[in-house]
C-alpha positions in Angstrom: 0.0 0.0 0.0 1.6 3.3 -1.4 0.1 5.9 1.1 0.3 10.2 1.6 2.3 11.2 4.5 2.3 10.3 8.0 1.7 13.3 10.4 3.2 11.3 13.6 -0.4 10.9 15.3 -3.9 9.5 14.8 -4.7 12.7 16.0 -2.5 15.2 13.5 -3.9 12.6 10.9 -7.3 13.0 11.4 -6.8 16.9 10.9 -5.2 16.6 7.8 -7.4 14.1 6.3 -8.2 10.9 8.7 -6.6 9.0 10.8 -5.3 6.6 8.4 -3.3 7.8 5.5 -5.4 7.8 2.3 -4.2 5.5 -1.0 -2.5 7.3 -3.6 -4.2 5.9 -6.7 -1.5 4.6 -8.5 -3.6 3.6 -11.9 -3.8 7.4 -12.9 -0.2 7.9 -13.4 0.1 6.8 -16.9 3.9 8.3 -18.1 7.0 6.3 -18.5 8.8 6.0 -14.9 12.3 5.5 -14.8 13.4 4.2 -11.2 16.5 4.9 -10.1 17.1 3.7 -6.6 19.9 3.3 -4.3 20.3 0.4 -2.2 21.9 2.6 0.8 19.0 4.9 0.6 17.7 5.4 4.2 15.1 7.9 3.5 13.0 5.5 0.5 14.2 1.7 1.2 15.4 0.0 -2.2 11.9 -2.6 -0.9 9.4 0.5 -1.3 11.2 1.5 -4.3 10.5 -2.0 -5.9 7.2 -2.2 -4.6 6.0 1.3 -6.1 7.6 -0.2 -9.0 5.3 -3.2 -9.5 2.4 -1.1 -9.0 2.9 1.6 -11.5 1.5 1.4 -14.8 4.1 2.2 -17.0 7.8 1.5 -15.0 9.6 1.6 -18.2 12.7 0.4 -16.1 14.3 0.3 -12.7 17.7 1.1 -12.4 19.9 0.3 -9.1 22.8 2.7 -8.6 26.0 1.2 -8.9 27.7 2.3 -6.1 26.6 0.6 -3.1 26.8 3.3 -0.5 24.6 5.4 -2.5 22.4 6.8 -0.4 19.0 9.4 -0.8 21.2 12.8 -0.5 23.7 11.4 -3.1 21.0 12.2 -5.7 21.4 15.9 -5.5 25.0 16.2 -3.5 26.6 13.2 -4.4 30.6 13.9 -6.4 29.7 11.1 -9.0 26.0 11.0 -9.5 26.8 12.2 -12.7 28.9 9.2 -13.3 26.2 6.9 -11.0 23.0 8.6 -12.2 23.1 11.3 -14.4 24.8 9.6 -17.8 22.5 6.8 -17.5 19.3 9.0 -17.1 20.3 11.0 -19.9 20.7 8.4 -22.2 17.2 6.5 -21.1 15.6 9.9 -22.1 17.3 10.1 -25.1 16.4 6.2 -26.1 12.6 7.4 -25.4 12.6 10.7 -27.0 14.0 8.7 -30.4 11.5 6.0 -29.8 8.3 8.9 -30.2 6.8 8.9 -33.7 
């Protein structure tokens, strides 16, 4: 179950909307979803990734970051995400752009 935030009490739930999360309905996202996770990622565990994976619609791939101690903040301050992320992105996006009629 892919959820909206947690607000740390039934009580700061219920204000917010109940006091169990709501579902995010996962059928109306309908693009392409590139997933690139990293298995040292303490903020989205590499399990949740995979599971919002399966549930998508349209994962058009999921993409584990080479370098094992990889880790959530590595994705914006990391010294080689261009080498661990960005190349590969890049050329994913390129791949799908030529594949458009």
């Amino acid at each position: 179950m892919i959820t909206m935030a947690h607000h740390g009490s039934p009580l700061a739930n219920l204000a917010a909307y109940s006091i169990t999360p709501p579902e995010y309905d996962l059928s109306k996202v309908t693009v392409p979803s590139y997933i690139h996770y990293g298995v040292n990622d303490t903020q989205a565990d590499y399990r949740d990734v995979l599971f919002l994976a399966q549930r998508l619609r349209n994962t058009a791939g999921v993409y584990p970051i080479p370098r094992q101690s990889f880790n959530h903040f590595d994705f914006i301050w990391g010294g080689d995400v261009k080498t661990q992320l960005y190349d590969n992105l890049i050329n994913l996006l390129k791949e799908a752009e030529r594949a458009q009629p």
